[in-house]
N, C-alpha and C positions, 0 to 999 in steps of 0.2 A: 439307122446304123446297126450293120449284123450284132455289134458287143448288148448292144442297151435290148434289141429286140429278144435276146435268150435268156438276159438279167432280169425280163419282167417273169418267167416261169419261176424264178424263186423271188418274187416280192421282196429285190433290190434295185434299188432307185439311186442311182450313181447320179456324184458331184462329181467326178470326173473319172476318166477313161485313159488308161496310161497303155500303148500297144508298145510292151517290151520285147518279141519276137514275132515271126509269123505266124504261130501260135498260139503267145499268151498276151494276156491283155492284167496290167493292174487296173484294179478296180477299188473307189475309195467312196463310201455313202455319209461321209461324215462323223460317223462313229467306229467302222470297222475297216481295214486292206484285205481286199479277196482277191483271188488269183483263176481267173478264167484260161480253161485250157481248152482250146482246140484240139482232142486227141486225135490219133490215130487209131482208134477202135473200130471194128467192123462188127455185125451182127453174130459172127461167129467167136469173137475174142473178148467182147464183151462176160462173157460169164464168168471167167476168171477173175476177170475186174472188178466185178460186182463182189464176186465171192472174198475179195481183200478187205472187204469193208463189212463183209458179214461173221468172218473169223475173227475180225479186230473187234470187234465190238464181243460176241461169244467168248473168247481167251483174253478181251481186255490187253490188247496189244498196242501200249502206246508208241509204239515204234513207225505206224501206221498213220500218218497223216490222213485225218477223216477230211469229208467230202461232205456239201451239205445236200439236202434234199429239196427239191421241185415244190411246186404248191401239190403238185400230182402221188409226191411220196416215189419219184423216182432219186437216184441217186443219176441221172444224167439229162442230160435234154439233146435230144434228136431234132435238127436242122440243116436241113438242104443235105441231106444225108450224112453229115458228118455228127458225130457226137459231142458233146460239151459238159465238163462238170466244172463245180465253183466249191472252192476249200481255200481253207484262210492262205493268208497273204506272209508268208516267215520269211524274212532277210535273210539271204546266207550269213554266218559268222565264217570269217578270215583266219580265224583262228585253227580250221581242219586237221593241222596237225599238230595239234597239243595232244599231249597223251591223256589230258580228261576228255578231248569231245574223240578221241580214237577208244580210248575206254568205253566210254557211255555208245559210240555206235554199235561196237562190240556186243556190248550188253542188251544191248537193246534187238540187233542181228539175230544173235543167240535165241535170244526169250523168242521171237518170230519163229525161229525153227525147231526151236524144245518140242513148243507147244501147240504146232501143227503135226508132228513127225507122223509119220506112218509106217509097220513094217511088215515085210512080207518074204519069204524065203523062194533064193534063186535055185536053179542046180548047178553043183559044182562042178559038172561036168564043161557047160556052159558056160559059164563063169572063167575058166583057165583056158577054155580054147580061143572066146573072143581076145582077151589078151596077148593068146601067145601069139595070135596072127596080128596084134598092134606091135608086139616085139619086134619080130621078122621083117615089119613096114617099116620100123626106124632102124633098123640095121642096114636097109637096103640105102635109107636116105642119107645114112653116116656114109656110107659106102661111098655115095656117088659125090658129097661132098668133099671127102677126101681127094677123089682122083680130080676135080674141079679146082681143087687149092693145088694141086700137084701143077696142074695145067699151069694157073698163072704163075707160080713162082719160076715154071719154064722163061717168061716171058722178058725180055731184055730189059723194057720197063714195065712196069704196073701203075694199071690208073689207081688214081685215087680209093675207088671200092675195091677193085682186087687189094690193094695194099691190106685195106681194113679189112675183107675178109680173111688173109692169110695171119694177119696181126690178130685176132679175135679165134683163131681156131684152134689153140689149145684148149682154150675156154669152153669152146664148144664143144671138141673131142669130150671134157671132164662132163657135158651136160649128158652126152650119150652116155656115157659111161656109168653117171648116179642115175640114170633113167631104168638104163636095164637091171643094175640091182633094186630100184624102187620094183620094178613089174615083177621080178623075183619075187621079193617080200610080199607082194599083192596078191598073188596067187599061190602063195604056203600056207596051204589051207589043212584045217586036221582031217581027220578019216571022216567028218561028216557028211553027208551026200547032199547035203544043201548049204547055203552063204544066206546068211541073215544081209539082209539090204533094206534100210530107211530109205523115204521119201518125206520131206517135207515143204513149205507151204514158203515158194522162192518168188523174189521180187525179178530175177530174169534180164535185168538190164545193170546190174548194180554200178555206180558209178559217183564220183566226188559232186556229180553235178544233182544226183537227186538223194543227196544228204544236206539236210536243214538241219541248222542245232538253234536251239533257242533254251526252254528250260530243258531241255532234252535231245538227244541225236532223235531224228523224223525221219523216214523215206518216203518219199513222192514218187509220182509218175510209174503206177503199177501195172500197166498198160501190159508188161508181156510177162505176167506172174504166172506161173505156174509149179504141179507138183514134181519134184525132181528129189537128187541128194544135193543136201543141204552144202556142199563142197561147191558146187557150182556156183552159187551166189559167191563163193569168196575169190573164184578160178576169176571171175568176170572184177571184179572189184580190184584185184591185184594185179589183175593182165594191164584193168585203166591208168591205173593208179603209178608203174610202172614204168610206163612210155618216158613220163618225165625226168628229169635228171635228179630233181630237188626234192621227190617224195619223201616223204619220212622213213624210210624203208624199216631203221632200226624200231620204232613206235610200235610197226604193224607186227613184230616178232614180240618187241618186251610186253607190249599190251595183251597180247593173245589169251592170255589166264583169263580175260576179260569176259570170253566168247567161250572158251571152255565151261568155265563157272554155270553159262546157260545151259549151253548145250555141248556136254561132251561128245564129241569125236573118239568114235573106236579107231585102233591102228589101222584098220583097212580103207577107210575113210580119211585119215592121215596122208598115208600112202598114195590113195586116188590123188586129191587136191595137191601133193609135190608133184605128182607123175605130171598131170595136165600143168602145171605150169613151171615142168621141164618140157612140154609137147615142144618140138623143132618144127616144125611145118613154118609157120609166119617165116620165119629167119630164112629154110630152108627155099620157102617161095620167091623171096626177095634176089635171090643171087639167079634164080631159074631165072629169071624174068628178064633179070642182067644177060643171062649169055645168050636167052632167044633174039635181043634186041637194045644191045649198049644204047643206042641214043636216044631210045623211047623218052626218056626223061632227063631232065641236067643232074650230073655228076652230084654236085651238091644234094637234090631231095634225096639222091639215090643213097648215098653215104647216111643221110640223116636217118630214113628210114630204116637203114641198118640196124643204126648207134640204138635206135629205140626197142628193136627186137630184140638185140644181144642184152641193153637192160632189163627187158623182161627174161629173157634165161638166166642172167646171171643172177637176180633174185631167187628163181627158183633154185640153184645152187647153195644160196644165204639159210633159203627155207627149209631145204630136206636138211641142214647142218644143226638147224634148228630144232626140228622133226626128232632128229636122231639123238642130239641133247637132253632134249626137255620128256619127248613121251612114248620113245621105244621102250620097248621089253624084253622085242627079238632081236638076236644080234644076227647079221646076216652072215656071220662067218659058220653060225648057229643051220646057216639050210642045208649047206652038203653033207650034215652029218648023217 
């Protein structure tokens, strides 16, 4: 059996073999639950992988669910070309949206990116032009949804998704609308000729599905880690998290001091993480997709799919209101002056 032939490189001798996806296998030796994964790592993306578990140990990052090692002293085992590693076996807790295990993931988030951080100075020159050509992209895409909502409310009736996109676009008008003064605020920068910009040490896939809480929030499955701004990891976490109707939305704002505490966020990096999830495109692509080809799909997914993109904008709404509450400084009435 593939499971038992890669459990003998770490000297585990399984009483039984539990295949919970196409990938993972529980694994129980009588005294311990190990969790074998089938990754998707190739020779080239393995190093960052590696490198998850060599920071976590170095910074004592127990945020990092450890992995265990080979009789070889590898952290994986290579079979029939695919890769494999074994790390304990944690139960999800149900509990995900309690504001202790939203705290403690926070905390634990945070400390990951305190104390990997890296910084290095951009030009500002650089800096405001890539922007200002992200600005002019979304004014074009407001543009053309505008005259699109125009169109169907021409229409004697409206289907179902026209209805809900004309019904949803004031909302969306207000999302362009806080975007382009976030990108303002983002590129008011002082007379200095360079942007301090951090990178730190991101989990790249962040999602409810690879947070384990046990005595502690854990993340798993670090398969596409790498060094970035640390906003990213929360852009991806909130964009998941979001889709659904029933998230704890209010938790992920009042708990936030959580993930500050670790690792503060400068205003610019504030500003980033509202803008990207005020980004329009997902929304914007869903209606495109409508007027190339109404029947590609039933009315119903298409409506649903909507409902879940407009959730995720309208959070980001919630968030820059939050933003602007909790940890401005500059008022943007503050930039024409």
């Amino acid at each position: 059996m593939e499971a038992e032939n890669i459990l003998q490189s770490y000297s585990v001798y399984p009483l039984s073999i539990e295949k919970i996806t196409k990938r993972l296998w529980k694994i129980s030796d009588g005294n311990r639950n190990y969790a074998l994964k089938e990754s998707k790592l190739s020779s080239s993306t393995i190093v960052n992988w590696e490198k998850s578990f060599k920071l976590a140990e170095y910074h004592q990052l127990h945020a990092i669910l450890p992995v265990y090692m080979t009789r070889n002293g590898q952290l994986y085992q290579e079979h029939l070309g695919s890769f494999y590693y074994l790390s304990p076996w944690v139960d999800h807790d149900n509990g995900r949206g309690t504001e202790r295990n939203i705290a403690d993931f926070y905390s634990n988030l945070g400390a990951v990116h305190a104390k990997t951080k890296q910084t290095k100075q951009i030009e500002k020159d650089t800096f405001v032009r890539e922007f200002g050509t992200y600005k002019q992209a979304c004014e074009t895409l407001f543009n053309e949804l505008n005259r699109t909502v125009d169109r169907f409310e021409r229409n004697h009736y409206m289907s179902p998704f026209e209805l809900l996109v004309c019904s949803q676009f004031r909302d969306i008008e207000m999302v362009f609308q806080v975007l382009n003064k976030r990108l303002d605020q983002l590129v008011y920068v002082s007379n200095d000729e360079q942007v301090t910009w951090n990178s730190s040490f991101c989990h790249g896939q962040l999602s409810r599905d690879h947070i384990v809480h046990h005595n502690s929030a854990q993340l798993i499955n670090w398969e596409q880690a790498r060094y970035e701004n640390a906003t990213m990891d929360l852009v991806r976490f909130y964009r998941s998290e979001t889709l659904d109707y029933d998230a704890p939305i209010t938790a992920y704002t009042e708990e936030f001091h959580s993930y500050i505490k670790e690792n503060e966020l400068t205003e610019k990096e504030l500003q980033l993480l509202t803008i990207h999830l005020l980004h329009p495109s997902s929304y914007f692509r869903l209606v495109q997709e409508y007027l190339e080809d109404p029947s590609n799909q039933t009315m119903l997914a298409r409506t649903r799919q909507l409902q879940r993109a407009y959730r995720q904008l309208t959070f980001g709404l919630q968030w820059s209101d939050y933003v602007e509450k909790e940890h401005e400084t500059i008022n943007f009435d503050d930039l024409d002056s």
